[in-house]
FIDO-505290 format. One record per residue (C-alpha): residue number from 1; chain; x, y, z; residue in three letters. Coordinates in pm, 1 decimal. Layout:
N
> NUM	A	X	Y	Z	Ala
...
This chain:
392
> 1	A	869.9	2023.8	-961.3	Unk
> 2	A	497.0	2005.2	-877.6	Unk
> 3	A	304.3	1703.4	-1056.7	Unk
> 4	A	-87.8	1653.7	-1083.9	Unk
> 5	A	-231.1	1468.8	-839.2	Unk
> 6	A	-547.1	1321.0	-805.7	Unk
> 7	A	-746.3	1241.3	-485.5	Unk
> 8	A	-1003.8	999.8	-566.7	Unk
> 9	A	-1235.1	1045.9	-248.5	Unk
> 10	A	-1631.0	1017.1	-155.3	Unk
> 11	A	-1698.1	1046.3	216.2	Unk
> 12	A	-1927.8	685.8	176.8	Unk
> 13	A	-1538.2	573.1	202.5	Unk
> 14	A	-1592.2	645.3	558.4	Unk
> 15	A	-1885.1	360.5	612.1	Unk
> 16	A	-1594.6	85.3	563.6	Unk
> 17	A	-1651.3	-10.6	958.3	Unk
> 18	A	-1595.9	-346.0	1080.8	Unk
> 19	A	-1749.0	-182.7	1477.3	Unk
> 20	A	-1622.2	-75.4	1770.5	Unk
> 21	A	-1259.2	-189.1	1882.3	Unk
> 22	A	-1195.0	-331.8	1552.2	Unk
> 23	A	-790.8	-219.7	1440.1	Unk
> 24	A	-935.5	-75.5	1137.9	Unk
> 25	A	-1112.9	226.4	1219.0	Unk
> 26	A	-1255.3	497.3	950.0	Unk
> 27	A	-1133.4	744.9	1227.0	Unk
> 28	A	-783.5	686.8	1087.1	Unk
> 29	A	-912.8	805.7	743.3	Unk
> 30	A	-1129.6	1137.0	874.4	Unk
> 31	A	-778.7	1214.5	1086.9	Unk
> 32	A	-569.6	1198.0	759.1	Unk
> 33	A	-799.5	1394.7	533.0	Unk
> 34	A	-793.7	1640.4	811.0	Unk
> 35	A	-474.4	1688.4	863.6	Unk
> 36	A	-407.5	1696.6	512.0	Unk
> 37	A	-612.0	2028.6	471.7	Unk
> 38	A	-528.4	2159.3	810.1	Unk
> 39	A	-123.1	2137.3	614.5	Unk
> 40	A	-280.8	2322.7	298.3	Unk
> 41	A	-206.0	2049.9	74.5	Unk
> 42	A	-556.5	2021.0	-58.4	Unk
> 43	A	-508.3	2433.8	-161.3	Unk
> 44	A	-199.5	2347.3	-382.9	Unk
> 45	A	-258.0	2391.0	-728.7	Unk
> 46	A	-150.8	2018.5	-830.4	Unk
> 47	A	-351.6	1853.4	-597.5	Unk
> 48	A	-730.4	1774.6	-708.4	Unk
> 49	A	-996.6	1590.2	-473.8	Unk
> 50	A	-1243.2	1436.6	-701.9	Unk
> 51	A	-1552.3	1274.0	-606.1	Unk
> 52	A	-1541.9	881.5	-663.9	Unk
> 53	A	-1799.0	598.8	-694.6	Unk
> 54	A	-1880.1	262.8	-578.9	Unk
> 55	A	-1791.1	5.3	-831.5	Unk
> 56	A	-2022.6	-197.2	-1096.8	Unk
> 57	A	-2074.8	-577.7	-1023.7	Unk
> 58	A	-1871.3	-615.1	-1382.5	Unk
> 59	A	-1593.1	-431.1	-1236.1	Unk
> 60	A	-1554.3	-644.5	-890.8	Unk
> 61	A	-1597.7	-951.4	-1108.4	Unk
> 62	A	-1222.6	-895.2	-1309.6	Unk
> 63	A	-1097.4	-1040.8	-949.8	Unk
> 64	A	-1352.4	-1173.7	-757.0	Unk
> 65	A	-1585.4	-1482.7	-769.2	Unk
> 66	A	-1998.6	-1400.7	-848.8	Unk
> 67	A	-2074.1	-1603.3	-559.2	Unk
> 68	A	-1841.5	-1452.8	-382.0	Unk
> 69	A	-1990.4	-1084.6	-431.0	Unk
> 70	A	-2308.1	-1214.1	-375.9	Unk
> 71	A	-2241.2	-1326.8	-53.2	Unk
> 72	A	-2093.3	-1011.3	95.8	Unk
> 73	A	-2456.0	-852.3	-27.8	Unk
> 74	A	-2619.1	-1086.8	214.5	Unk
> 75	A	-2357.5	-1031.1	527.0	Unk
> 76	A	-2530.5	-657.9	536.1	Unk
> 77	A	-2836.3	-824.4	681.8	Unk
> 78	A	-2609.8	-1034.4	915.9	Unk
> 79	A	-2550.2	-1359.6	725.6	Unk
> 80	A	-2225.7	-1512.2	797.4	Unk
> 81	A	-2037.4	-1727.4	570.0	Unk
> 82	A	-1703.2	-1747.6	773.2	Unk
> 83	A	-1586.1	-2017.2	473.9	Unk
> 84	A	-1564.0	-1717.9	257.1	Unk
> 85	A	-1422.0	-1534.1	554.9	Unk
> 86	A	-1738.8	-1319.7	628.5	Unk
> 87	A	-1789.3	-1298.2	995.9	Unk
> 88	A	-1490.0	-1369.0	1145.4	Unk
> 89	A	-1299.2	-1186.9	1392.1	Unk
> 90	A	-1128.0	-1021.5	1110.4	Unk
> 91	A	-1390.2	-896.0	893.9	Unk
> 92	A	-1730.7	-890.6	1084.8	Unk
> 93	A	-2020.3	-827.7	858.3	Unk
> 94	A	-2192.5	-489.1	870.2	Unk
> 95	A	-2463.8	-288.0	744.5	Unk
> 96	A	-2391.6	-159.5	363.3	Unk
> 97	A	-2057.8	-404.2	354.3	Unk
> 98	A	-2092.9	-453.9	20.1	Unk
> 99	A	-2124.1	-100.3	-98.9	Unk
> 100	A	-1860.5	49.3	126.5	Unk
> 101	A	-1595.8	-217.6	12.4	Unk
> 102	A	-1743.8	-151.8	-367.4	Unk
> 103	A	-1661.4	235.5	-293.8	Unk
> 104	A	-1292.0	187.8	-200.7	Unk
> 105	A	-1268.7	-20.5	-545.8	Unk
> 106	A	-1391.0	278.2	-726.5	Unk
> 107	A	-1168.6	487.9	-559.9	Unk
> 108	A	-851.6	333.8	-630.5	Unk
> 109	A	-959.5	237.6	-1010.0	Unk
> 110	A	-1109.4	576.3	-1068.9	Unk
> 111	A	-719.2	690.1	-977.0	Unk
> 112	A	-588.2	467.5	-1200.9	Unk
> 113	A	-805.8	560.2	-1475.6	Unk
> 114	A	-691.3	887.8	-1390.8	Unk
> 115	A	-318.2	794.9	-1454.4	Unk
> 116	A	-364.9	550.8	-1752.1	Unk
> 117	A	-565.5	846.6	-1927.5	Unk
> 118	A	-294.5	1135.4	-1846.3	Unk
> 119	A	-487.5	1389.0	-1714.9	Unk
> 120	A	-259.0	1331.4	-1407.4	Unk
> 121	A	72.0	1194.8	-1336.5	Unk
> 122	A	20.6	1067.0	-999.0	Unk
> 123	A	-290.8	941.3	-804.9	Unk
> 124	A	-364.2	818.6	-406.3	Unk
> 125	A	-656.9	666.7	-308.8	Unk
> 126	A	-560.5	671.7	55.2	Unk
> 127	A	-880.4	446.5	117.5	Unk
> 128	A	-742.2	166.3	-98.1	Unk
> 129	A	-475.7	-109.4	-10.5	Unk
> 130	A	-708.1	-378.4	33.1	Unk
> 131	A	-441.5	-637.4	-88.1	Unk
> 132	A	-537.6	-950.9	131.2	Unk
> 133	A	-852.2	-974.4	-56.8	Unk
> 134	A	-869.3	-1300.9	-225.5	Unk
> 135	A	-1100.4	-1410.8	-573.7	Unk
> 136	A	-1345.6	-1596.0	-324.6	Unk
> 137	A	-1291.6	-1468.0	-12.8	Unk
> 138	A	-1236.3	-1173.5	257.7	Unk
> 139	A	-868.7	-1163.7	491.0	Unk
> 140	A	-763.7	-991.6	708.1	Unk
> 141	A	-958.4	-659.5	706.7	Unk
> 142	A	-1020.5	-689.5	352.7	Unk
> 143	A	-1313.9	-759.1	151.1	Unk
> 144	A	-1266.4	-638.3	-223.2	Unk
> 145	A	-906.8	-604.8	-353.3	Unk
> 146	A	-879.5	-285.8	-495.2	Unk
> 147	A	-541.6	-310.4	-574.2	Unk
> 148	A	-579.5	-583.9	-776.9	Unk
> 149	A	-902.3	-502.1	-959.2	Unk
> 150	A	-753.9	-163.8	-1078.4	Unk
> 151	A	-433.6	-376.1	-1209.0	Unk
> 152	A	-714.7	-555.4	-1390.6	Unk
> 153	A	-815.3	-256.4	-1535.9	Unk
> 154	A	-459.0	-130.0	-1666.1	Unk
> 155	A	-450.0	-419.2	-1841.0	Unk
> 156	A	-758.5	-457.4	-2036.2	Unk
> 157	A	-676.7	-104.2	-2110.2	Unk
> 158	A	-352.9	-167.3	-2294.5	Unk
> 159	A	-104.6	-173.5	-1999.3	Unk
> 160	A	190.2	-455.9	-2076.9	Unk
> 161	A	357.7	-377.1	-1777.6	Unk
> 162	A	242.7	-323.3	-1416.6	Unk
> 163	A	477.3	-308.0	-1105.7	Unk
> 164	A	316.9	-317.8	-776.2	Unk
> 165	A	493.1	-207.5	-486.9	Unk
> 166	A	362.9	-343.7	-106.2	Unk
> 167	A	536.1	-136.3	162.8	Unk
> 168	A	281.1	-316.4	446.2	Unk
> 169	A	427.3	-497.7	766.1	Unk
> 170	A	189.1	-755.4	606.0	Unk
> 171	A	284.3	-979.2	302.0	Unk
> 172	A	34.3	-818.6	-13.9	Unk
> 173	A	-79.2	-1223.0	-73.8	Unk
> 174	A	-387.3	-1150.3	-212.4	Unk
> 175	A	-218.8	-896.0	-522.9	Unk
> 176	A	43.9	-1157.3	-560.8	Unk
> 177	A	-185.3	-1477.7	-580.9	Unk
> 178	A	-397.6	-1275.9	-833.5	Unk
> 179	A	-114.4	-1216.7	-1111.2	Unk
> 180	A	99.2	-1487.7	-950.1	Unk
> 181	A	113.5	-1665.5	-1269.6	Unk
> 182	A	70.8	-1323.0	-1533.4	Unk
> 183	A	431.1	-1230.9	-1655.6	Unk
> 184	A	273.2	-875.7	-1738.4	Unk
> 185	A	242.5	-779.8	-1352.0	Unk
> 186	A	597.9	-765.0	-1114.6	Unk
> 187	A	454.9	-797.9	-724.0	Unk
> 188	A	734.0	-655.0	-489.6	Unk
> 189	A	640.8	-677.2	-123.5	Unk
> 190	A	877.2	-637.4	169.1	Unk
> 191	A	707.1	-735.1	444.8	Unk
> 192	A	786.9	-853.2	834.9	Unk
> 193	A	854.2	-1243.9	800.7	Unk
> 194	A	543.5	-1480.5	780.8	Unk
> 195	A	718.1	-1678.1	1010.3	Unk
> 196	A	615.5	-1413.4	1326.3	Unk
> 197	A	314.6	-1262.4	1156.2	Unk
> 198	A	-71.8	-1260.8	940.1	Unk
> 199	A	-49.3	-1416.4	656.9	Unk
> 200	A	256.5	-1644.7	745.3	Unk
> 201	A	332.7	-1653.4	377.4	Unk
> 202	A	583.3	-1421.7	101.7	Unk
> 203	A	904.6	-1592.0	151.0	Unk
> 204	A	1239.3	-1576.1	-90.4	Unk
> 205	A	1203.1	-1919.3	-309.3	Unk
> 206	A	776.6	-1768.2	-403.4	Unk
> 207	A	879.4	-1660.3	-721.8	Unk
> 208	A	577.0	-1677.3	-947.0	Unk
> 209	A	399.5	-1925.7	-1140.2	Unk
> 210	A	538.9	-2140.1	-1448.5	Unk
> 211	A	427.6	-1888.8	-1720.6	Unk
> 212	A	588.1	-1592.7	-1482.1	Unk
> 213	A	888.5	-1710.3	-1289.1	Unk
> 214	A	1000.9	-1441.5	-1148.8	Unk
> 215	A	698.8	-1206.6	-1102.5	Unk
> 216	A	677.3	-1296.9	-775.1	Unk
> 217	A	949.9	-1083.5	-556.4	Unk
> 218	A	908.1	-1105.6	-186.2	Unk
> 219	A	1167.7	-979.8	65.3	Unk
> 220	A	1091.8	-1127.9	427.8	Unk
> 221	A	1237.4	-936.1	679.9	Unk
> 222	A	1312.4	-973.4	1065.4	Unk
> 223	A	1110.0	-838.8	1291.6	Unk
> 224	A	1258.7	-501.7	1470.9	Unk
> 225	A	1376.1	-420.0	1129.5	Unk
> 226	A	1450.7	-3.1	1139.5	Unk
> 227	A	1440.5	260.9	881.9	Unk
> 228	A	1761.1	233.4	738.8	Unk
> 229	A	1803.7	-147.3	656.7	Unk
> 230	A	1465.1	-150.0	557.3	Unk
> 231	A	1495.9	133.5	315.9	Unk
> 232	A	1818.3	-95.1	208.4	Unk
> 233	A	1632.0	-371.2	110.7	Unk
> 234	A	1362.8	-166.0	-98.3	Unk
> 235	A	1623.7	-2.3	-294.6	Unk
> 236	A	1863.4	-300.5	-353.9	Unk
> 237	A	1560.5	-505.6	-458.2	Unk
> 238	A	1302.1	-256.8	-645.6	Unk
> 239	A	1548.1	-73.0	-838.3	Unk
> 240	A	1720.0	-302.4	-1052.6	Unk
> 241	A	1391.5	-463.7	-1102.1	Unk
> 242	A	1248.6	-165.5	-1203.5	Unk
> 243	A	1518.0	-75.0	-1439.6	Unk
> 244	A	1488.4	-411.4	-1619.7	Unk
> 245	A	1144.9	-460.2	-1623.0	Unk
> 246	A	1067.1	-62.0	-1745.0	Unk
> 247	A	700.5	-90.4	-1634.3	Unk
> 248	A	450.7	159.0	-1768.8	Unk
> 249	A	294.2	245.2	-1416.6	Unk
> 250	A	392.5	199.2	-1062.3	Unk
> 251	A	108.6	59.6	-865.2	Unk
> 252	A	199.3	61.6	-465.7	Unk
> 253	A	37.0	21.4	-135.0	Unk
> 254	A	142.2	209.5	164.0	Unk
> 255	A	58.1	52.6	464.5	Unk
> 256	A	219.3	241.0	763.6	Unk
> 257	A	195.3	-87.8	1009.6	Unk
> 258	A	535.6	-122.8	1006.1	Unk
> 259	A	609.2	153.9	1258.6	Unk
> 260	A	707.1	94.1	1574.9	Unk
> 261	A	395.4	212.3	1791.0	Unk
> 262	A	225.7	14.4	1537.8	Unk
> 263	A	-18.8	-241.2	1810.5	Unk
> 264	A	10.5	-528.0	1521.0	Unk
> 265	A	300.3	-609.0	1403.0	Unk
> 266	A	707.9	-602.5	1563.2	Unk
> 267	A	861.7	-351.1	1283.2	Unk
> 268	A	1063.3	-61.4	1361.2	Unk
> 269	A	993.4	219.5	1065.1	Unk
> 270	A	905.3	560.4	1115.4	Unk
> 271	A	745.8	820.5	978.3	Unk
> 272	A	1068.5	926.8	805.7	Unk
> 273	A	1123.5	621.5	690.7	Unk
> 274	A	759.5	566.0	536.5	Unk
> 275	A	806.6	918.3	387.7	Unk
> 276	A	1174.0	826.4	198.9	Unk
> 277	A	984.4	509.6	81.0	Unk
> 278	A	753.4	722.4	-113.4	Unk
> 279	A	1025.0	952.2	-208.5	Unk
> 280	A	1187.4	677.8	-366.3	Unk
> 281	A	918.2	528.9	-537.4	Unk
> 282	A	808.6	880.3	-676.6	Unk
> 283	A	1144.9	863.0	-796.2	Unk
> 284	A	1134.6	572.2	-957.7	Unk
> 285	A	825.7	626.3	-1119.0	Unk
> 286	A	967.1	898.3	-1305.7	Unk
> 287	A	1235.2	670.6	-1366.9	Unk
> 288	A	1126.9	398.7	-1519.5	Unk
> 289	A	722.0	392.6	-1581.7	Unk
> 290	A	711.3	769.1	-1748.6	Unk
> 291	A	611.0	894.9	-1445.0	Unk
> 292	A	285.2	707.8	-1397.9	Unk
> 293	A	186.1	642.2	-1065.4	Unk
> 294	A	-117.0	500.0	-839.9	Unk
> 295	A	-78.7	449.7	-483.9	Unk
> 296	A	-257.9	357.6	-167.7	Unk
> 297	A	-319.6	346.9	161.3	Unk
> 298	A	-303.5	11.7	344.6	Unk
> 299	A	-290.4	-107.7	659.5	Unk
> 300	A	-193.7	130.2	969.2	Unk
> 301	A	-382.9	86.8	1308.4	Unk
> 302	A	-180.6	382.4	1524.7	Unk
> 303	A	-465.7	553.0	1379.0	Unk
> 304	A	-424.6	923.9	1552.9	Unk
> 305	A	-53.8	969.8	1518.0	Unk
> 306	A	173.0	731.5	1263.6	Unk
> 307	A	-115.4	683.5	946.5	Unk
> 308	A	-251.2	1079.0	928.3	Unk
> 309	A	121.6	1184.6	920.1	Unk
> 310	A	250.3	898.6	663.8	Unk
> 311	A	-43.2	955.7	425.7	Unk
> 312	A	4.4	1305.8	448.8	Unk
> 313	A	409.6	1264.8	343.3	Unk
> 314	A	229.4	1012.9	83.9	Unk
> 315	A	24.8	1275.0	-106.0	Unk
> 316	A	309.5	1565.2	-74.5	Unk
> 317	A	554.2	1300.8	-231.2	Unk
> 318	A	318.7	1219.2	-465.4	Unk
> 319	A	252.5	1572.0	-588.2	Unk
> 320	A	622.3	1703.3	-567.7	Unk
> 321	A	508.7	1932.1	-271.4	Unk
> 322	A	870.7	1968.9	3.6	Unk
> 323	A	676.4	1854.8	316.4	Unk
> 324	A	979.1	1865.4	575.9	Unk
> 325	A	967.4	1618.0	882.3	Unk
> 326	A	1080.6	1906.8	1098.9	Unk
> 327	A	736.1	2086.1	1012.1	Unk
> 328	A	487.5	2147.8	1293.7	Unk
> 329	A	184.7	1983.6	1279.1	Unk
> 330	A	-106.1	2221.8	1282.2	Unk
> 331	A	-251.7	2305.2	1601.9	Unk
> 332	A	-587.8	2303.8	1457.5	Unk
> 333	A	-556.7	1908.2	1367.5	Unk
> 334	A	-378.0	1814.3	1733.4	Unk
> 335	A	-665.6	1979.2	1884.6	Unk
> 336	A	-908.6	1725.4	1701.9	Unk
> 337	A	-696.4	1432.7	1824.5	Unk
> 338	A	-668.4	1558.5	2158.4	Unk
> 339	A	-1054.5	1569.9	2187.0	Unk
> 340	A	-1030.7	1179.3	2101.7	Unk
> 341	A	-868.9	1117.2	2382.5	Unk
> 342	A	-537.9	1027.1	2290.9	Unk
> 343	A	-297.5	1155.7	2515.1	Unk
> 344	A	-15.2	1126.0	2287.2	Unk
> 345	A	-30.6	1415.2	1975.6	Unk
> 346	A	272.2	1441.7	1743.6	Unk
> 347	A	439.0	1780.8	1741.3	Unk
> 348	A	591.2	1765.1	1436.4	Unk
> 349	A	540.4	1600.0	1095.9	Unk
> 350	A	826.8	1355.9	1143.1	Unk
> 351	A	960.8	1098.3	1418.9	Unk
> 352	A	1308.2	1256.9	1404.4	Unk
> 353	A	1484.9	969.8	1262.6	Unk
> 354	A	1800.4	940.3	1023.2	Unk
> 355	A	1739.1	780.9	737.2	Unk
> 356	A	2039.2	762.7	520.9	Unk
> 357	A	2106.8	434.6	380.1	Unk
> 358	A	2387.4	185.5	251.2	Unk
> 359	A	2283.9	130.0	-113.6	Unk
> 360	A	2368.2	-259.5	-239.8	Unk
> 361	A	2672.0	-144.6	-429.0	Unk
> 362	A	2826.0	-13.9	-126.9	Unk
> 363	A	2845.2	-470.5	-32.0	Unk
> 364	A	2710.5	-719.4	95.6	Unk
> 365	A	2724.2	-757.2	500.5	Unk
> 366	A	2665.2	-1177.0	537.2	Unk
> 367	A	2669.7	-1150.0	903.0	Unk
> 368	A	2372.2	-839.3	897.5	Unk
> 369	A	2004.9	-1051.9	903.4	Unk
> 370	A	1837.1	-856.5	666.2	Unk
> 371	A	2128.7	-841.3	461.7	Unk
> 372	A	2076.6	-1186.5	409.5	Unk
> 373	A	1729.0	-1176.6	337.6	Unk
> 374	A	1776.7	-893.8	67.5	Unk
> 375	A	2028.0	-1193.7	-70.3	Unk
> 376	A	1788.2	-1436.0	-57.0	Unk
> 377	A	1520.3	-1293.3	-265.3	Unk
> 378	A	1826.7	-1168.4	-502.3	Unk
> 379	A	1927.8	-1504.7	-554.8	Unk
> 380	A	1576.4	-1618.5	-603.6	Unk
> 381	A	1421.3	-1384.2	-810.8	Unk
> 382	A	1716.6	-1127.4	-1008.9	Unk
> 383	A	1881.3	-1479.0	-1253.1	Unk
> 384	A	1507.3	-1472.8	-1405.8	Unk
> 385	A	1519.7	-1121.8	-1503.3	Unk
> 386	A	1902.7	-1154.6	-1638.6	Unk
> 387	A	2031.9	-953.6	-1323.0	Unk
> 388	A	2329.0	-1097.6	-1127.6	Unk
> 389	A	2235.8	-1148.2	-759.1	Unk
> 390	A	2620.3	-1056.1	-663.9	Unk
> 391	A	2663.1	-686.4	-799.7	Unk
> 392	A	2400.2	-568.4	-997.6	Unk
């Protein structure tokens, strides 16, 4: 059944550009909003695109430091603080930094405003995902956390319960170190192992702070890790969580770096297996949270084939529209990438992949790697919510 979804979307989302040859390109988010019209999803009845603003100074300062905000208004006429991360190779300053990053936070809260309110169920601000972000200082692409300010929002506006759920290749560090100590907000991310990539942190024994053991949930996963143990260890960890904790809204962030063409990180997900991740948290948001959910985009930098197709899955999952893997992609949109350049254009909306998984209760495999990791964060995280590591 078709539920109302929101697109929270302002084409100044576009002017988030760190410069030539930098990973994150705004190409990646033209591409997707194209091929998400060329598809007809923008024509379906439960999908609205609604015009979003830069946030207020209040707003940016429920996460991040005055100073801080202040001094990514002076890197858009050039001055570099690289103690505060502003002018690195990471996160160049540019002209109008401030406002673009302040445009993708008013994206992703306007969608969660949006959800909190119920005039929709669901929401995507595909522009959003910022989650490296810290309080008083920019990582790794990422200058205002979104994600983390519109948490901040939910809960000065009467949300007990958040659950955020980070897909990325990269650990979500800077969502986690914001609530890492606020029992109110459950971070899940499964992520490729710090010990092989950016941040080098979300291991197992991080659990949360001392007022919120247990908030913290962080599977850490071997790189080459494929579709179907991967899907394995989001199931046999969100789930039960889920279940227990009953959050009022599912918050998630959908990078798409973990796929295999993917020129930053060593994961091994397709595009069938980023599209049954957002099946199954679509699922669980009607669930468990009363079918309230926000999600976004993330990180992604196989910008012409893997992140239009996932995001496009992302906002036909999100609005209960069938959106088969099998289905052609428009020759309208492959037309646009071929005049890029890019010699390889997807035929189809899917990667051809099996995705069928082993759920948890079907045993524990000691010998299987990320078996063991799923175990590891069991064992660390599921005695503080009451769950037994073993068999629930």
């Amino acid at each position: 059944m078709a539920t109302p979804v929101q697109l929270p979307w302002s084409e100044e989302l576009l002017t988030y550009d760190f410069g030539p040859g930098h990973p994150m390109s705004p190409v990646r988010l033209r591409l997707t909003m194209d091929l998400i019209r060329a598809l007809g999803l923008l024509d379906h009845p439960a999908v609205s695109v609604v015009e979003s603003e830069a946030a207020t100074d209040a707003v940016l300062q429920t996460v991040h430091e005055l100073s801080y905000i202040e001094a990514v208004r002076a890197g858009q006429y050039g001055r570099e603080d690289e103690s505060r991360g502003l002018g690195t190779d990471d996160n160049p300053v540019f002209p109008r930094v401030h406002e673009a990053s302040a445009q993708i936070v008013g994206a992703t809260v306007a969608g969660a405003r949006a959800v909190w309110s119920g005039a929709v169920g669901h929401a995507v601000s595909l522009a959003g995902g910022m989650h490296h972000a810290m309080p008083g200082a920019a990582s790794g692409f990422c200058i205002y956390n979104d994600v983390a300010i519109a948490i901040r929002w939910l809960l000065a506006h009467g949300c007990e319960r958040v659950l955020y759920v980070d897909v990325d290749a990269h650990h979500g560090d800077g969502v986690e170190r914001t609530f890492w100590d606020d029992p109110r907000v459950l971070t899940v991310s499964v992520h490729q192992s710090g010990t092989s990539i950016f941040p080098g942190t979300g291991y197992a024994q991080d659990v949360g702070g001392p007022n919120a053991r247990g908030s913290a949930v962080n599977v850490s996963l071997p790189p080459e890790t494929s579709d179907v143990p991967w899907l394995r260890s989001l199931d046999a960890v969100v789930r039960p969580l889920a279940e227990e904790f009953l959050p009022q809204i599912i918050v998630s962030q959908h990078g798409c770096d973990t796929h295999r063409r993917d020129p930053l990180t060593r994961m091994d997900v397709s595009v069938d297996g980023q599209r049954a991740a957002a099946l199954l948290i679509a699922e669980w948001a009607e669930q468990y949270a009363g079918g309230r959910w926000l999600a976004t985009g993330g990180g992604g930098y196989d910008i012409t084939s893997t992140v239009p197709r996932v995001w496009a899955h992302l906002v036909a999952a999100s609005a209960g529209i069938e959106l088969d893997p099998a289905t052609e992609v428009p020759r309208i949109w492959r037309d646009e990438v071929r005049k890029l350049g890019d010699g390889d254009v997807p035929e189809t909306m899917g990667d051809g992949r099996d995705v069928t998984f082993r759920t948890w209760l079907d045993g524990f495999d000691p010998e299987n790697d990320v078996d063991r990791a799923i175990m590891a964060t069991r064992r660390g995280v599921f005695p503080w919510h009451g769950l037994d590591p073993l068999t629930t």
